[in-house]
Every structure is written in structure tokens, then in C-alpha cells.
PDB file as gemmi writes it, atoms N, CA and C in Angstrom:
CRYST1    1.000    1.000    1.000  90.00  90.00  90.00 P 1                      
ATOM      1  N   UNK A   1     -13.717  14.592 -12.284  1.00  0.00           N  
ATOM      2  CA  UNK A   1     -13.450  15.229 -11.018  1.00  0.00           C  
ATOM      3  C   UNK A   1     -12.302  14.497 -10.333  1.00  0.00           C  
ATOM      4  N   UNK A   2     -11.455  15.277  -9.860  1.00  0.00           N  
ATOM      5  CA  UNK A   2     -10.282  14.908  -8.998  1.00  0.00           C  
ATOM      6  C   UNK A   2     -10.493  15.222  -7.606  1.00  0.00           C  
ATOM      7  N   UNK A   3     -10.080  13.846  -6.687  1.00  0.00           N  
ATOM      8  CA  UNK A   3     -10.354  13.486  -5.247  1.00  0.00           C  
ATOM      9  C   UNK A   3      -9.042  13.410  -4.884  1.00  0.00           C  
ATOM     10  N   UNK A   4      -8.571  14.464  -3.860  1.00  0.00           N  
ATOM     11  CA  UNK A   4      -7.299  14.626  -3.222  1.00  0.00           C  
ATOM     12  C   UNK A   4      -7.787  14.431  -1.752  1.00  0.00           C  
ATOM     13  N   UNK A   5      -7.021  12.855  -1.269  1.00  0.00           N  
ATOM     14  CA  UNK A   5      -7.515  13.151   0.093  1.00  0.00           C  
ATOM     15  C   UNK A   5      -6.863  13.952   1.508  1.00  0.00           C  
ATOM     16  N   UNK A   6      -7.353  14.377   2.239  1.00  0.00           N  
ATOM     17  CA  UNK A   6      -6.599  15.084   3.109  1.00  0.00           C  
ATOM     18  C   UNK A   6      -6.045  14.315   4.184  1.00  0.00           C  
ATOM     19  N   UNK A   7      -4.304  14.555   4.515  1.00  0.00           N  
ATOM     20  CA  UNK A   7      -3.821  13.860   5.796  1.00  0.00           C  
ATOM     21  C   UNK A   7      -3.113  12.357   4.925  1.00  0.00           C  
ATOM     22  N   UNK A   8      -3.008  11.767   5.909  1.00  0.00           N  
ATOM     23  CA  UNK A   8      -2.230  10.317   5.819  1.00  0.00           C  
ATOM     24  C   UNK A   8      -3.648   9.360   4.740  1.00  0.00           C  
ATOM     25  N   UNK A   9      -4.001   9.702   3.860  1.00  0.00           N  
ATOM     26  CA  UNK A   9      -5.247   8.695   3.250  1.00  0.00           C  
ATOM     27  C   UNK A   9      -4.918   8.320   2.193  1.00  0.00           C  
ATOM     28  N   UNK A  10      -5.615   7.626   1.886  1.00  0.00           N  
ATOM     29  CA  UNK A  10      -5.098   7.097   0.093  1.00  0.00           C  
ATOM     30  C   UNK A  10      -6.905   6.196  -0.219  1.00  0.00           C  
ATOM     31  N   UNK A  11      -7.252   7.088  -1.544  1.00  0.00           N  
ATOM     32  CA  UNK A  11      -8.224   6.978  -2.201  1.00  0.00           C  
ATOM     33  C   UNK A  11      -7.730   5.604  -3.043  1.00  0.00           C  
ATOM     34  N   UNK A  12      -8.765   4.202  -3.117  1.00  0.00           N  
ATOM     35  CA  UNK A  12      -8.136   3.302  -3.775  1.00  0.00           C  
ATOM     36  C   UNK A  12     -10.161   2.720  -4.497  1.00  0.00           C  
ATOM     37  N   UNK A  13      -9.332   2.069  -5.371  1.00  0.00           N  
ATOM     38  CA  UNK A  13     -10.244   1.655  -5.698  1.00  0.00           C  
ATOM     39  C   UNK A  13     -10.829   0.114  -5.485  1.00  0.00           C  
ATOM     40  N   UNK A  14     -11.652  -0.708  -4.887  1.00  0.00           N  
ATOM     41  CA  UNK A  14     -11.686  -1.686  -4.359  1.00  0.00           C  
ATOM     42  C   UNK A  14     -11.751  -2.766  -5.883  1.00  0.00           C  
ATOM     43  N   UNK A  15     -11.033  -4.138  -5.543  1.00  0.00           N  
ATOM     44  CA  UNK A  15     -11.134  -5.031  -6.412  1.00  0.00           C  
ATOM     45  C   UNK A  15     -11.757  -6.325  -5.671  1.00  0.00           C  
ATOM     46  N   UNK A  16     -12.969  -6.246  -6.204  1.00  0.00           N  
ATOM     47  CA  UNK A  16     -13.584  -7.351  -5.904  1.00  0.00           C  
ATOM     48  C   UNK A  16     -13.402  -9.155  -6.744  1.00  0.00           C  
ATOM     49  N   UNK A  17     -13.318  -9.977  -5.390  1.00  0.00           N  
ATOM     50  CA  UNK A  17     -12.846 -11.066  -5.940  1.00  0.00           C  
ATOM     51  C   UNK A  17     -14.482 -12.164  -6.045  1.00  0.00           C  
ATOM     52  N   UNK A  18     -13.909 -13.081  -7.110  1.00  0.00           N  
ATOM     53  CA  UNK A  18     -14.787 -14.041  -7.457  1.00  0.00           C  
ATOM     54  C   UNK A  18     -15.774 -14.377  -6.433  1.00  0.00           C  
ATOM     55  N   UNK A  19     -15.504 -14.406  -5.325  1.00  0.00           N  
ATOM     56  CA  UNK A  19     -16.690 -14.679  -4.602  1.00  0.00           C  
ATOM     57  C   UNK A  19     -16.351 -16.727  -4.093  1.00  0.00           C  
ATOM     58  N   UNK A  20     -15.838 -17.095  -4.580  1.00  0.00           N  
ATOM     59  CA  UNK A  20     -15.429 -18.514  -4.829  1.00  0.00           C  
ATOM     60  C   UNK A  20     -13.849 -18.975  -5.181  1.00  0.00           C  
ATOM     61  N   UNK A  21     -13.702 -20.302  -4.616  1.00  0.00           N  
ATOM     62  CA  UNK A  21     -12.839 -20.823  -4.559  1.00  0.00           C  
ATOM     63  C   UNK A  21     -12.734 -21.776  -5.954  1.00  0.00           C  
ATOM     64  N   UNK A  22     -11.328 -21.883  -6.854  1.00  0.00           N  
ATOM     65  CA  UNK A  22     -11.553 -22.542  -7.768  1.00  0.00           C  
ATOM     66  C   UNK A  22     -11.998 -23.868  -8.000  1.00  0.00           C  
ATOM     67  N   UNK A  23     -12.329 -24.519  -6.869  1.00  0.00           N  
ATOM     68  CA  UNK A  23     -13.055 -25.835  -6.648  1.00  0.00           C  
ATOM     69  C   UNK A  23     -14.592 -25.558  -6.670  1.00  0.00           C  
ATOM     70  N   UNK A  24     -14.766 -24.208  -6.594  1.00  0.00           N  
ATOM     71  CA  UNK A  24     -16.178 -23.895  -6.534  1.00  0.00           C  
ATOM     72  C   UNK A  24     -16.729 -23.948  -5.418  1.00  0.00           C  
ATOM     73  N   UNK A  25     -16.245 -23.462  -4.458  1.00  0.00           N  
ATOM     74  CA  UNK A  25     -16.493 -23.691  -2.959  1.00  0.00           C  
ATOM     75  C   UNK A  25     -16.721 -22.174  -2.713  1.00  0.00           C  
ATOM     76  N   UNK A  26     -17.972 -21.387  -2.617  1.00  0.00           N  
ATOM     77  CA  UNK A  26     -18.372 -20.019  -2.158  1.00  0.00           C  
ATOM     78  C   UNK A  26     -17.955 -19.234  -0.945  1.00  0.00           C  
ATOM     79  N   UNK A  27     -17.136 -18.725  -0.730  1.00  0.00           N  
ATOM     80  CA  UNK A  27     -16.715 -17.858   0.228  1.00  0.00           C  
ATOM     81  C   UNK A  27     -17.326 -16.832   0.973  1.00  0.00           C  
ATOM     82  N   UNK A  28     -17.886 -16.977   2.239  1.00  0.00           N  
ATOM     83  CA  UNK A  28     -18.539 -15.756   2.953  1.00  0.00           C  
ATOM     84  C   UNK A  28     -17.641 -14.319   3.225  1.00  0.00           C  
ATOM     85  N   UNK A  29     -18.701 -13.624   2.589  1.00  0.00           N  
ATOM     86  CA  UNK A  29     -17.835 -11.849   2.982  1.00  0.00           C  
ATOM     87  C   UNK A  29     -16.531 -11.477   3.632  1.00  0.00           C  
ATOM     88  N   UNK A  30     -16.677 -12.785   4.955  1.00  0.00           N  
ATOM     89  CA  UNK A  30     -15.801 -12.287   5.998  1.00  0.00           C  
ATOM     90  C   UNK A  30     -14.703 -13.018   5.692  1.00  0.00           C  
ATOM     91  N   UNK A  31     -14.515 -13.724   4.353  1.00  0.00           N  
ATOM     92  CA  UNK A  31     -13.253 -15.109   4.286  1.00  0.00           C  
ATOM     93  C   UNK A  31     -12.814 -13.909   2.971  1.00  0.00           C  
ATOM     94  N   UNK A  32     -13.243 -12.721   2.445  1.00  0.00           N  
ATOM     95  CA  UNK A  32     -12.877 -12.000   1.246  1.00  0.00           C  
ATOM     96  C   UNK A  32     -11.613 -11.468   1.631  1.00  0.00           C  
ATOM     97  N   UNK A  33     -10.558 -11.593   0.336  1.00  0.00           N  
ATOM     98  CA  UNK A  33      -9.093 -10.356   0.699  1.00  0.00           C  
ATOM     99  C   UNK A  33      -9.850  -9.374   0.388  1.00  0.00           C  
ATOM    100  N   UNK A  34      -9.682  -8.232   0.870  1.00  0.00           N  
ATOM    101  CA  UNK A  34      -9.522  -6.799   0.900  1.00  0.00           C  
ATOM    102  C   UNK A  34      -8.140  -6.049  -0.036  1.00  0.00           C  
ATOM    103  N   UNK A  35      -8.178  -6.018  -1.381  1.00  0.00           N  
ATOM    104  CA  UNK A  35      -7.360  -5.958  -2.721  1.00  0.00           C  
ATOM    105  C   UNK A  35      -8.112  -4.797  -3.038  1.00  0.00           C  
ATOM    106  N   UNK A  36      -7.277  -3.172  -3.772  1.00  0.00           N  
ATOM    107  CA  UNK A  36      -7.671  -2.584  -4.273  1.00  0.00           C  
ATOM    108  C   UNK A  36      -6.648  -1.932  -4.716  1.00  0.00           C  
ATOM    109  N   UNK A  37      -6.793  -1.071  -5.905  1.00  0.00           N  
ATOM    110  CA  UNK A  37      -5.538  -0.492  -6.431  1.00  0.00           C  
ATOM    111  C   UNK A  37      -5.282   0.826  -6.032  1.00  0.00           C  
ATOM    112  N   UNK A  38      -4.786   2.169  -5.760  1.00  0.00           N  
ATOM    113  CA  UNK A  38      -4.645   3.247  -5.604  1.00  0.00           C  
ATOM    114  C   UNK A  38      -4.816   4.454  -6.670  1.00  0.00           C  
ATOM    115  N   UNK A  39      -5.740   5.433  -6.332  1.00  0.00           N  
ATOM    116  CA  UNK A  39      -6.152   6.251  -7.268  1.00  0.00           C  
ATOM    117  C   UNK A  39      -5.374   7.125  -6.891  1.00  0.00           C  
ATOM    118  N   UNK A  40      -5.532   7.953  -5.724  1.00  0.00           N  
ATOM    119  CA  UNK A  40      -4.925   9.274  -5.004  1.00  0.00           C  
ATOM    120  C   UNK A  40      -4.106   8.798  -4.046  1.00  0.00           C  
ATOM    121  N   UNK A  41      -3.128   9.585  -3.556  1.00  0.00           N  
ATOM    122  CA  UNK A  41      -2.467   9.738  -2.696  1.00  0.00           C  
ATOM    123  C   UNK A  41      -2.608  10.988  -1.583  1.00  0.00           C  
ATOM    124  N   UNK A  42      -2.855  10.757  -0.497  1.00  0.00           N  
ATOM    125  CA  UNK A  42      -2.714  12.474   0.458  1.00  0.00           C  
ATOM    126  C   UNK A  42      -1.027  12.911   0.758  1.00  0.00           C  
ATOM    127  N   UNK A  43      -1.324  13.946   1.659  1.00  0.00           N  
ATOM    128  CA  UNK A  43       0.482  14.167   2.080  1.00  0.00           C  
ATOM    129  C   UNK A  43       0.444  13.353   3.081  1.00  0.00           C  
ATOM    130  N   UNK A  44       2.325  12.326   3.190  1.00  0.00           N  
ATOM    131  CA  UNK A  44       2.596  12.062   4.060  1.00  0.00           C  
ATOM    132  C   UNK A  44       3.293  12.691   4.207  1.00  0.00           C  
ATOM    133  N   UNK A  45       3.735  12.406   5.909  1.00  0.00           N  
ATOM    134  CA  UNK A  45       4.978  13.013   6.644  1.00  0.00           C  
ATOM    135  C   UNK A  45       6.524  12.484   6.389  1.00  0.00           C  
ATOM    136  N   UNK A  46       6.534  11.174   6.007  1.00  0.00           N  
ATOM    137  CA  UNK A  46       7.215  10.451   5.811  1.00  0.00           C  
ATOM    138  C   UNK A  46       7.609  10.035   4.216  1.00  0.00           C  
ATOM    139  N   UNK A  47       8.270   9.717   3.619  1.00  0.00           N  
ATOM    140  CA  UNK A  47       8.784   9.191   2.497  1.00  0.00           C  
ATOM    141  C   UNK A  47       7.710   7.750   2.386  1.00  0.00           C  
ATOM    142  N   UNK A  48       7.302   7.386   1.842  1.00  0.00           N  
ATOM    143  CA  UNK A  48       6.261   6.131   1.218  1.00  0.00           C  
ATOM    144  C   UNK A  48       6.840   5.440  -0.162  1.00  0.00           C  
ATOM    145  N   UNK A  49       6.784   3.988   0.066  1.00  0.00           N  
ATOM    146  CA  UNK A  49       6.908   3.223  -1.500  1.00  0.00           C  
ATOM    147  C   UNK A  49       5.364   3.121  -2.153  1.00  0.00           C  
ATOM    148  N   UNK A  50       5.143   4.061  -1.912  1.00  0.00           N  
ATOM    149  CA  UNK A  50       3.222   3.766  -2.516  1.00  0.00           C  
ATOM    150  C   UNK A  50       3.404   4.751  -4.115  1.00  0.00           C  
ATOM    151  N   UNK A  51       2.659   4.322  -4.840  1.00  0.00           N  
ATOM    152  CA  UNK A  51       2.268   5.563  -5.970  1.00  0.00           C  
ATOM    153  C   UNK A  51       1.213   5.350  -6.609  1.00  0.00           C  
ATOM    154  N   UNK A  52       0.510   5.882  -7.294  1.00  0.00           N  
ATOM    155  CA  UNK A  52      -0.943   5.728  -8.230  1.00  0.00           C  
ATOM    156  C   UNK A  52      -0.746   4.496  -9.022  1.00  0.00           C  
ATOM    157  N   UNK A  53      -1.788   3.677  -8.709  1.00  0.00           N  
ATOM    158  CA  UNK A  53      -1.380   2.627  -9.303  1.00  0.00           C  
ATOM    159  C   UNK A  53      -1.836   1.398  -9.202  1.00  0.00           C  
ATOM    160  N   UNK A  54      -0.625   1.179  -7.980  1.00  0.00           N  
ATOM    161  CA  UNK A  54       0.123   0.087  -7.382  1.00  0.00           C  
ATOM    162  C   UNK A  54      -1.679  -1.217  -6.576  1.00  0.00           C  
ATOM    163  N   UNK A  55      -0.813  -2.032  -6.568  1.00  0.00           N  
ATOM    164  CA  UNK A  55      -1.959  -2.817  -6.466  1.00  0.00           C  
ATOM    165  C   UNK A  55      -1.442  -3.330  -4.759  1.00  0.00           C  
ATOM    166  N   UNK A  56      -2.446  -3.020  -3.834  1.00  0.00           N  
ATOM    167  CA  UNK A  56      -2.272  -3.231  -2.017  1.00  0.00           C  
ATOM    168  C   UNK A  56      -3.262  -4.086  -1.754  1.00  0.00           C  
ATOM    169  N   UNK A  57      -3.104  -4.788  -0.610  1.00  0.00           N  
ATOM    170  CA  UNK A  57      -3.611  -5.786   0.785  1.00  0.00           C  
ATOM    171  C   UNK A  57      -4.270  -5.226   1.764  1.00  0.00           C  
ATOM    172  N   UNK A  58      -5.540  -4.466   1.914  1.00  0.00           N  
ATOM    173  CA  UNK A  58      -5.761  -3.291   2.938  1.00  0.00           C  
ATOM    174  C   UNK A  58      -6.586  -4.475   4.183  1.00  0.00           C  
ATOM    175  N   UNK A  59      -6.686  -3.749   5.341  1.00  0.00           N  
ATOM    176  CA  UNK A  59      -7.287  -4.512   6.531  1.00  0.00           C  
ATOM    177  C   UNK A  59      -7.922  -3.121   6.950  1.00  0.00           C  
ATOM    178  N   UNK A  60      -8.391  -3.482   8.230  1.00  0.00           N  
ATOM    179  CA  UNK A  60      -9.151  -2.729   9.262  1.00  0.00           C  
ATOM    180  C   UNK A  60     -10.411  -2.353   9.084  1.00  0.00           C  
ATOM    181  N   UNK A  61     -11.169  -1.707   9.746  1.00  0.00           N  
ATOM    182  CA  UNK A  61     -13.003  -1.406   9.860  1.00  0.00           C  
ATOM    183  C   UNK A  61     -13.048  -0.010   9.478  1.00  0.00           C  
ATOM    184  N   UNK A  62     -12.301   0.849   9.456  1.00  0.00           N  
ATOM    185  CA  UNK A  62     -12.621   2.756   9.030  1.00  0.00           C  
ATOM    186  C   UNK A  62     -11.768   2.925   7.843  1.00  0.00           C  
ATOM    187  N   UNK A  63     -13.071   3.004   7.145  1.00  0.00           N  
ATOM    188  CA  UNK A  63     -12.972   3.323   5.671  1.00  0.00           C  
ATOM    189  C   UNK A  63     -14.439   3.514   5.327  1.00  0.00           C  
ATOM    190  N   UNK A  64     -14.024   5.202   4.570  1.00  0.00           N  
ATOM    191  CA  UNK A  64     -15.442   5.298   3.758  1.00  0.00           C  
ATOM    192  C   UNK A  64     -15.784   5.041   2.435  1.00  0.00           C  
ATOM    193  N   UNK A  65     -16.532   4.519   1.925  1.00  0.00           N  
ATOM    194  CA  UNK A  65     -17.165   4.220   0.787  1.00  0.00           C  
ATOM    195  C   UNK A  65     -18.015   5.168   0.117  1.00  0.00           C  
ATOM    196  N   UNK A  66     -17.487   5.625  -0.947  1.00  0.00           N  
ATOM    197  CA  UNK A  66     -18.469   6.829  -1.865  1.00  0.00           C  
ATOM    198  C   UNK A  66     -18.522   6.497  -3.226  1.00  0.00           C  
ATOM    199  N   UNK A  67     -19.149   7.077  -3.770  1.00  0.00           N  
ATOM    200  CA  UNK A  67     -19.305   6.919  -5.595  1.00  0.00           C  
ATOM    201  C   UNK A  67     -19.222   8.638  -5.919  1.00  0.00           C  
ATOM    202  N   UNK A  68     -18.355   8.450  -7.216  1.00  0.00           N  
ATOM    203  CA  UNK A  68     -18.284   9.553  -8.346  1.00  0.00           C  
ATOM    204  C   UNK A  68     -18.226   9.426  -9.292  1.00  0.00           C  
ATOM    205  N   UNK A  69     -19.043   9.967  -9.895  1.00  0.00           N  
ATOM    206  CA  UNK A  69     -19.512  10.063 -11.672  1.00  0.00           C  
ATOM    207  C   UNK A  69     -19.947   8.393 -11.929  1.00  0.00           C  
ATOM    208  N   UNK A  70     -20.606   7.149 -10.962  1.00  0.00           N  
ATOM    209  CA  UNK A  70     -20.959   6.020 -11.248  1.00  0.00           C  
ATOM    210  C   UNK A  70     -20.134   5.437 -10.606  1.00  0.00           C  
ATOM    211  N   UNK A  71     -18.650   5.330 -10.425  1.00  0.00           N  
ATOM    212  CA  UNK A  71     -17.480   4.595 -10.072  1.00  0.00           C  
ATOM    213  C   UNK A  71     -17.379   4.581  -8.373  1.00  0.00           C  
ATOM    214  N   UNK A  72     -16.997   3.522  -7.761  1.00  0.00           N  
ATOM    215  CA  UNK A  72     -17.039   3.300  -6.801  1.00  0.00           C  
ATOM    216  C   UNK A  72     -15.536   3.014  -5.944  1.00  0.00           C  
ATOM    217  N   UNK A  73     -15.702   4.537  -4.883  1.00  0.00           N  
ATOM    218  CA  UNK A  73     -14.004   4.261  -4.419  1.00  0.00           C  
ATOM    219  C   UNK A  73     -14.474   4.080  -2.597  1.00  0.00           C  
ATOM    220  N   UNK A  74     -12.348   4.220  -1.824  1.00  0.00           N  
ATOM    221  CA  UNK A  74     -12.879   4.096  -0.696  1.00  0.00           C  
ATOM    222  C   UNK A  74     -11.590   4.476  -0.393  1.00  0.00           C  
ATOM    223  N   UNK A  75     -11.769   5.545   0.747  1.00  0.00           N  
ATOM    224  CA  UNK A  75     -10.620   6.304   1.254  1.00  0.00           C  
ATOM    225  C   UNK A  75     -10.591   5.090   2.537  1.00  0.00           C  
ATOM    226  N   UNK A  76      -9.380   5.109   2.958  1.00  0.00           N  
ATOM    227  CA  UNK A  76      -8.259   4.421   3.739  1.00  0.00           C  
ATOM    228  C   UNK A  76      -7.467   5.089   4.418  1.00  0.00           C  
ATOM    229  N   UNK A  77      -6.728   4.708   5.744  1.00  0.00           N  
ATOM    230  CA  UNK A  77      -6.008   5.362   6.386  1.00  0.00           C  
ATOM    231  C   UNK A  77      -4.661   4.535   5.537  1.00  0.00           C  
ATOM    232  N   UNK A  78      -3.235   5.250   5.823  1.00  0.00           N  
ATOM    233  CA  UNK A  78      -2.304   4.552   5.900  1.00  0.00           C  
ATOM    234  C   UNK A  78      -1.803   3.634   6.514  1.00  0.00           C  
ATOM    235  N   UNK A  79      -2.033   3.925   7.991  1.00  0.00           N  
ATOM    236  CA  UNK A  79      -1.415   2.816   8.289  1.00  0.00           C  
ATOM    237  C   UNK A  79      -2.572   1.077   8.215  1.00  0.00           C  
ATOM    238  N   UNK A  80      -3.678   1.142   7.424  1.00  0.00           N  
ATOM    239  CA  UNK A  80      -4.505   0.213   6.713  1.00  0.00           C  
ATOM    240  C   UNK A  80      -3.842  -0.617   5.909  1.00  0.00           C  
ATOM    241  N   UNK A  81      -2.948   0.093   5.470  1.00  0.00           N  
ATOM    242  CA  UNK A  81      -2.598  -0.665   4.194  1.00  0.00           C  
ATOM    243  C   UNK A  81      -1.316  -1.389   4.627  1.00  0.00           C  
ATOM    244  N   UNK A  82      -1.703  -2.725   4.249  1.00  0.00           N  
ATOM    245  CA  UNK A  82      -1.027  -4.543   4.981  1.00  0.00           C  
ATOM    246  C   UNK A  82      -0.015  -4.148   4.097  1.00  0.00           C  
ATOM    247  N   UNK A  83       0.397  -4.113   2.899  1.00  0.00           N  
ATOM    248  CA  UNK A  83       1.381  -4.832   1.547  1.00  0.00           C  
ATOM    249  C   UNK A  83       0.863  -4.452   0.393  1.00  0.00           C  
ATOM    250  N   UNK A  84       2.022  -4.106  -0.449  1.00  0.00           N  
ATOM    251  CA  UNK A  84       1.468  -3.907  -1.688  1.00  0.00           C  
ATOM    252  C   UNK A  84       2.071  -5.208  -2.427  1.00  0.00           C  
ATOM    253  N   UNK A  85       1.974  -5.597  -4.049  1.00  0.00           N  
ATOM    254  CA  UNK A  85       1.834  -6.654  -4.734  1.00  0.00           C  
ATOM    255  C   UNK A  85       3.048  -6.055  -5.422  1.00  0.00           C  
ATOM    256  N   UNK A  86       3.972  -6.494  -5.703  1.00  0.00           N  
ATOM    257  CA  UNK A  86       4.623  -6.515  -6.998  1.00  0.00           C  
ATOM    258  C   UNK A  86       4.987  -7.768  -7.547  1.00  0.00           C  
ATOM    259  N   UNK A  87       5.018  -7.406  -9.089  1.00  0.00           N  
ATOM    260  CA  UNK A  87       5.223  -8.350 -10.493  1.00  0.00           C  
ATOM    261  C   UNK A  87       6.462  -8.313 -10.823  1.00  0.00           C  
TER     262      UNK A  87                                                      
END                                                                             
């Protein structure tokens, strides 16, 4: 099944990190980056460097969380998204 979101959104998929620091020092929820890659794209109004893919820095509190077919995504506003990563 294909998830097209409507408006300024972008369906991403969340990447969850170790949980810990490589010294082994455990990190609470609220010390986690917010890293996920992009599944969908909606329409913008504007021209965007975003595409399916790309690996982003997201922030803010409104975002929903759903599952399809087992897999676990989370629509985002645009202007959410901090930075993307390039290699």
C-alpha cells in the first residue's frame, strides 16, 4: 500500500538510535536525535531539496505515528524538518 500525504507533509520513517552512548552511558528519551529517512513526499508550494530517501534531523511535538502492513511510519510537517544528512 502506498501513503501519499496530503499538504506540506512528508511520511518518514523513524530511525531509532542505540539508546546509549559509546562509553556506555544510557540516554533518556528526551536526550534521543529525532533521525528518520523519507518514504513519501506531499505537494509543496515551493521548490524543496528533499526526495525519497534522503536521511533528515526532524524536531517538534505534532507528528502522527501509524503502522502499515507491520512497519512503523510518522507523518511530519515540513517546516519539522531541522536538516537533512549528506555523504
Amino acid at each position: 500500500m502506498k501513503l501519499i500525504p496530503i499538504g506540506e507533509r512528508v511520511v518518514i520513517k523513524s530511525i531509532q538510535s542505540e539508546g546509549k552512548t559509546k562509553s556506555g552511558i544510557y540516554l533518556p528519551k528526551s536526550e534521543d536525535k529525532k533521525q528518520g529517512i523519507i518514504v513519501e513526499l506531499g505537494a509543496f508550494k515551493e521548490n524543496i531539496s528533499l526526495k525519497v530517501g534522503d536521511k533528515i534531523l526532524y524536531g517538534g511535538y505534532s507528528s502522527e505515528e501509524f503502522e502499515v502492513e507491520g512497519e512503523k511510519y510518522l507523518i511530519i510537517e515540513l517546516k519539522d524538518i531541522l536538516a537533512k544528512f549528506e555523504e
